[in-house]
N, C-alpha and C positions, 0 to 999 in steps of 0.2 A: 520405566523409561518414558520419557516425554514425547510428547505425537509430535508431527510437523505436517504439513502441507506442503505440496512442490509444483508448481505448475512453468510452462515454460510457452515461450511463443517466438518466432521470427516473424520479422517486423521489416518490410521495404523502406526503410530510412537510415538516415545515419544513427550511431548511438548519441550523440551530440544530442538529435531531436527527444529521445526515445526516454532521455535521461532527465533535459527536464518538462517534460510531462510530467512525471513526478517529483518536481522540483519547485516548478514555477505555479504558482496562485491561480495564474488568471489561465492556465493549461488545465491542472486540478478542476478549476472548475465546468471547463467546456468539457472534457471527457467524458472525469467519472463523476460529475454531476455535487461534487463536494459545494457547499452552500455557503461556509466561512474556513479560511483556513489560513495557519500561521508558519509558513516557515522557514526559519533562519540556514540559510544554507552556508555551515561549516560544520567542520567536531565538533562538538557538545551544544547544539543547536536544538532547536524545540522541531519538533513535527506534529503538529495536530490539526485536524480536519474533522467538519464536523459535517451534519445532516441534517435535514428535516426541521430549518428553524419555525419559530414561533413567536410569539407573545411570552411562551411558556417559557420558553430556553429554545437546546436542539433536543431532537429525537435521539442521533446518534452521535458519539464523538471518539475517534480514538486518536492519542497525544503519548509520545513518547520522545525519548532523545536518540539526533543523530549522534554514531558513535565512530560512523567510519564512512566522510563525506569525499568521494571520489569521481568528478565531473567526467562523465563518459563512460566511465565504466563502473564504479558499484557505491550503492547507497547501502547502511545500516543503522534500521530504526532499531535503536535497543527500548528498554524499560517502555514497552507497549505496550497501553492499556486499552481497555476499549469499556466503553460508557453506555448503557441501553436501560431507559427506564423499567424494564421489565425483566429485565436479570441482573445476577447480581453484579460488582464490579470485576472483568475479567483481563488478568494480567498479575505479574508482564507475561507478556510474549514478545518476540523479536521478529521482526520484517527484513529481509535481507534480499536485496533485487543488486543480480549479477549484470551484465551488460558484454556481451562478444562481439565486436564489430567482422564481418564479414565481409567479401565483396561490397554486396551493394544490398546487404540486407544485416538489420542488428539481432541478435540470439540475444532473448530477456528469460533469465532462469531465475526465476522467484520463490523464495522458501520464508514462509511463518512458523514461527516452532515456539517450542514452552508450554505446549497445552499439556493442564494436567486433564485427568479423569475424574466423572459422578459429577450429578448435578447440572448448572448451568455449560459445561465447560465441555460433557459430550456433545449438547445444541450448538454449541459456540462451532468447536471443532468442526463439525457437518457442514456448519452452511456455511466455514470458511473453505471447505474442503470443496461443496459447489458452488463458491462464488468466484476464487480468483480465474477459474478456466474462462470463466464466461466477464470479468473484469478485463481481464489479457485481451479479450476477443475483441470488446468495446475499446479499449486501446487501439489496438492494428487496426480497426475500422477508421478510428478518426484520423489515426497519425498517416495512411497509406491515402487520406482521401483530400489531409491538408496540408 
């Protein structure tokens, strides 16, 4: 069976705001700190963001297709790869961020899933499994402060 990741967070905004955050470039990049990024916001549209540029290239990149684009309430990045010169190439996996508008605050319930097991893929898994809690966290910080 294949692993997933689930993380969730309320957010004192609208989902309007909260959606694109990870929609919009120039949001992308005041948040989570993304340094180039592409993406085409419909169905079958590109998603990729990258990290760490250089001279060299980027350090990190991960690009896949939107496969289920729903303004307010749910984004799906399918065919997800993710790019790091130092492992191998890991994917796909799927990014799938739900969106609950509430009162006066949005429910972001967010699932990565497709990891397989051995190798690069238990590392992969781990530090997705402690990054999105603390990604979500850096999100409500900016989005409740702007």
């Amino acid at each position: 069976m294949m692993r997933r990741v689930e993380s969730s967070v309320e957010i004192q905004q609208p989902a309007s705001k909260v959606f694109d955050a990870f929609a919009e470039p120039s949001l992308l990049k005041k948040w989570w700190g993304v340094e180039r990024c592409l993406v085409e916001k419909k169905q079958g549209g590109l998603y990729s963001l990258a990290w760490g540029a250089s001279q060299q290239g980027y350090h990190y990149v991960s690009t896949g297709i939107i496969t289920v684009f729903i303004p307010v309430r749910e984004l799906l990045i399918d065919h997800f790869v993710y790019f790091n010169p130092e492992k191998e190439i890991l994917g796909p996996t799927y990014l799938s961020i739900k969106l609950e508008q509430r009162d006066d605050t949005t429910l972001v319930h967010l699932v990565q899933g497709g990891y397989q097991s051995g190798g690069d893929w238990d590392w992969f898994y781990e530090s997705v499994k402690e990054a999105w809690p603390k990604v979500l966290q850096l999100l409500k910080d900016f989005l409740e402060k702007n």
